[in-house]
C-alpha positions in Angstrom: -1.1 -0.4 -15.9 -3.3 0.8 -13.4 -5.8 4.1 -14.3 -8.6 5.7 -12.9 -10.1 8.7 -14.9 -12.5 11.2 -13.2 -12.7 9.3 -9.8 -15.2 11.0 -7.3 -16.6 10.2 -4.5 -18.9 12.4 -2.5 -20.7 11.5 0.5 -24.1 13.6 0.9 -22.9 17.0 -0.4 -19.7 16.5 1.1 -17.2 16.0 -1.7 -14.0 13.7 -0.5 -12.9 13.9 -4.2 -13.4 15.0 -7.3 -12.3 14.2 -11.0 -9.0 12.3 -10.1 -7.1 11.0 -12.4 -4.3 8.4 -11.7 -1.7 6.4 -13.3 0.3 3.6 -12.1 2.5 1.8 -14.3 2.4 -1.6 -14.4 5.8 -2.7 -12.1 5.9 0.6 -10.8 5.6 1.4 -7.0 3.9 4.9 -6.6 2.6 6.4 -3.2 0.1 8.3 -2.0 1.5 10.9 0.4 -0.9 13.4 2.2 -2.2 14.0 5.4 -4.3 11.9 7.7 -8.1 12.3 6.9 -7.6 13.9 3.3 -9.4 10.5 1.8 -6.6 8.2 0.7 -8.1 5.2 2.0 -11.7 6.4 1.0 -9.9 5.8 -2.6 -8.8 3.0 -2.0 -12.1 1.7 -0.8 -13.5 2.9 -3.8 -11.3 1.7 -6.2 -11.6 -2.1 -4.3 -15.5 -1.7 -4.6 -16.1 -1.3 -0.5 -17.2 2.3 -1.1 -19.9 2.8 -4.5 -18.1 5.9 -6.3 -20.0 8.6 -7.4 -18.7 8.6 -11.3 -15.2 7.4 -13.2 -13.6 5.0 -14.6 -11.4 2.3 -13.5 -9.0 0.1 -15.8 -6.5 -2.5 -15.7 -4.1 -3.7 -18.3 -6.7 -1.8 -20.6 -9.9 -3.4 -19.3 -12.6 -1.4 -17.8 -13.0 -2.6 -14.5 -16.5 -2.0 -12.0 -13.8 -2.1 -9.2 -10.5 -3.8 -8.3 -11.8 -6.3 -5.8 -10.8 -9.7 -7.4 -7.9 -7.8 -9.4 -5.8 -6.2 -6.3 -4.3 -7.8 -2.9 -5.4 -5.2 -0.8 -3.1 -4.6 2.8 -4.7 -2.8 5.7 -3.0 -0.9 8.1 -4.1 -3.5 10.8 -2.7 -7.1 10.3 -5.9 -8.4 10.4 -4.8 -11.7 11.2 -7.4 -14.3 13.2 -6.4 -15.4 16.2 -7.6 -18.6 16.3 -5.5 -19.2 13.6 -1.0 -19.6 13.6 0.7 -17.7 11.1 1.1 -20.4 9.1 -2.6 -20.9 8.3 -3.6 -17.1 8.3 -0.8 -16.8 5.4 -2.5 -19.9 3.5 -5.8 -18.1 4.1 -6.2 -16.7 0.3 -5.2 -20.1 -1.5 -7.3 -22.1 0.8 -10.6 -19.8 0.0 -9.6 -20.5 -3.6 -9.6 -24.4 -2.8 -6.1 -24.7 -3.9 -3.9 -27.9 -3.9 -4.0 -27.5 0.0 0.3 -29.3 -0.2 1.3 -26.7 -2.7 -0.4 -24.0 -0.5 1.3 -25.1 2.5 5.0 -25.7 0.9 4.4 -21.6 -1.0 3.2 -20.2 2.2 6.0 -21.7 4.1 8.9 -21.0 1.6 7.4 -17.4 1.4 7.2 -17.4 5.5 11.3 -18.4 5.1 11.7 -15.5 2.6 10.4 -12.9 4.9 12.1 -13.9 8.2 9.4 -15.9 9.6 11.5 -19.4 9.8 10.3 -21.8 12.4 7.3 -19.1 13.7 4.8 -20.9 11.7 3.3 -22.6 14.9 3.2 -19.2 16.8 -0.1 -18.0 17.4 -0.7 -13.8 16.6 -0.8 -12.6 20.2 2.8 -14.6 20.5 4.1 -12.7 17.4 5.4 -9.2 17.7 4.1 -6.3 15.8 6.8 -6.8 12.9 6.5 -10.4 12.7 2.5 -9.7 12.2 2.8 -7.6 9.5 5.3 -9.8 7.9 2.9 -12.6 7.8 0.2 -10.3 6.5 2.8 -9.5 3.8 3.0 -13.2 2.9 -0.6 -13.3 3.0 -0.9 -10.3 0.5 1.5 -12.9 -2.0 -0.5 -15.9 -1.6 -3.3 -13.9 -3.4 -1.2 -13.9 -6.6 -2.3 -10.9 -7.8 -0.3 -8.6 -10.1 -1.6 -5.4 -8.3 -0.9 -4.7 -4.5 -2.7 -2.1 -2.5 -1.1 -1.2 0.8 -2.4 1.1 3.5 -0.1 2.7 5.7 1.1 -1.2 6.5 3.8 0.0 8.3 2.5 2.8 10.5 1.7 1.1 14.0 5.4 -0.3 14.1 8.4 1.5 16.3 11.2 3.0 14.0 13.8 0.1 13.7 11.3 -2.7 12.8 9.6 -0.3 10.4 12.6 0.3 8.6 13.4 -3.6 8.4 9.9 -4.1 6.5 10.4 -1.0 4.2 13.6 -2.9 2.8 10.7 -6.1 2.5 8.3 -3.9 0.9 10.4 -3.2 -1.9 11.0 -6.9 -2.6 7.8 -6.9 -3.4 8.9 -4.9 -6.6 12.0 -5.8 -6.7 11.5 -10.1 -6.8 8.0 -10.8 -6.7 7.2 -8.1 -9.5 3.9 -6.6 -8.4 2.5 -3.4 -9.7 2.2 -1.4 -5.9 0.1 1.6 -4.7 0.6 2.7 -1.1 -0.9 5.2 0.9 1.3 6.8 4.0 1.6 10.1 5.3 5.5 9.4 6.0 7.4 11.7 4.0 10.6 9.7 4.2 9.1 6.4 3.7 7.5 7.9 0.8 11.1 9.2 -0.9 12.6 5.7 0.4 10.4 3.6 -1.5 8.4 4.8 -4.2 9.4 5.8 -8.3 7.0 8.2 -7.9 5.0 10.4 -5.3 1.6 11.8 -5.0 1.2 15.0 -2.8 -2.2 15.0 -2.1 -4.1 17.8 -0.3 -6.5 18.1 2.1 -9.9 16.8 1.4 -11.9 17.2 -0.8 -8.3 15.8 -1.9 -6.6 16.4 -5.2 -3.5 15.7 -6.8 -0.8 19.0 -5.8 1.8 17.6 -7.2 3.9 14.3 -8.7 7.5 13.7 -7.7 10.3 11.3 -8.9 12.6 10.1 -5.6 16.4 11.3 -6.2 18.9 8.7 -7.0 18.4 4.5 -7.2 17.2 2.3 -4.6 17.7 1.4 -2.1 18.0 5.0 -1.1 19.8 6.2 1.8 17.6 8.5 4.0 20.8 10.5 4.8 21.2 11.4 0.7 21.5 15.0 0.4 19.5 14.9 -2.6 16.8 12.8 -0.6 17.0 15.5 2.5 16.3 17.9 0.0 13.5 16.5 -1.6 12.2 15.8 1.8 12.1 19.3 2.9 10.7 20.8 -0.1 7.5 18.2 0.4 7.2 19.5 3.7 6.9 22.9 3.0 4.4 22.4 -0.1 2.7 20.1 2.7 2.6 22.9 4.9 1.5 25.8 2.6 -1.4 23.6 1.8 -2.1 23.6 5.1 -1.5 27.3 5.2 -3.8 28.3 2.3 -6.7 25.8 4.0 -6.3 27.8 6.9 -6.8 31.3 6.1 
């Protein structure tokens, strides 16, 4: 289980957060949900250690934790791949750092480049990959870190609507087969409901925790479920009276 207990983070006197406390169960897939600039990633840069935080507490499986960096993959919203690499070596990255069996990398990252509908684009350099078959390397790459906890950023935001809904089915294998503990940030309602247990509304900054929501119905969901629909409007308009109250 993942938990952070009075997490803030201020820069100067500006305050991007303040006394958060989160809860991610260990196998569970939970997102953040809130809109752009409210300090999701901030947190996740603070809970990986890239941003100091200003006080809390961070623990893992029980263990107090200074930060996450060498317990949690953590996915960007850009691919992040290097070009003078192919696929197949930017997804071997993470074991090869490690000075792993370099054979047994290259057989996992291959089988795993298989899994995710990569067969035969090993070779293929990133400019010759399209913007799905990027992020489905960087997915592989996320695996070859073996690491219990995931962290993904809006992975899937910079893709056009048909590929993106290919990878959310491939994001929830990640739960599903490969058993990871996931936290994602996104600001996509829907994509929220379709693949998380459980939803964070989050305000805007200094951001806060408005409320916690449990998707309608098993997955894989159907974004056409009336019961999904529902939920989906009622976000929106607690989304938009936040915005509302800010406002006045």
């Amino acid at each position: 289980m993942l938990s952070a207990r009075r997490l803030t983070k201020h820069f100067g006197a500006r305050a991007i957060f303040e006394d958060l406390d989160l809860t991610v169960p260990r196998g569970g897939f939970t997102v953040l949900l809130g809109p752009s600039g409210c300090g999701k990633s901030t947190l996740f840069n603070v809970l990986t250690g890239a941003v100091t935080r200003s006080r809390g507490e961070v623990h893992w499986e029980g263990r107090r934790l200074s930060n996450l960096a060498h317990t949690a993959a953590y996915m960007h919203q850009k691919d992040l791949l290097l070009p003078w690499m192919n696929l197949l070596e930017n997804a071997m990255l993470p074991a090869v750092i490690a000075r792993k069996d370099r054979g047994e990398t290259r057989n996992r990252a291959e089988a795993l480049l298989v899994r995710f509908g990569l067969e035969g684009c090993g070779a293929m350099a990133p400019k010759e990959a399209s913007g799905g078959m990027r992020q489905r390397c960087a997915l592989v790459r996320t695996l070859m870190f073996e690491r219990e906890l995931v962290l993904l950023d809006e992975p899937l935001s910079a893709l056009d609507a048909i590929t993106r809904s290919g990878l959310q089915q491939v994001l929830l294998r990640l739960q599903s087969e490969f058993s990871r503990t996931i936290l994602m940030i996104t600001h996509d309602v829907e994509e929220a409901l379709l693949l998380a247990d459980e939803v964070w509304i989050c305000s805007g900054a200094p951001m806060r925790i408005l409320d916690r929501i449990e998707p309608p119905g098993v997955k894989p969901r159907r974004a056409d479920d009336p019961a999904l629909v529902e939920a989906r409007s009622h976000i929106l308009q607690r989304l938009q009276k936040e915005a509302d109250d800010a406002a006045r």
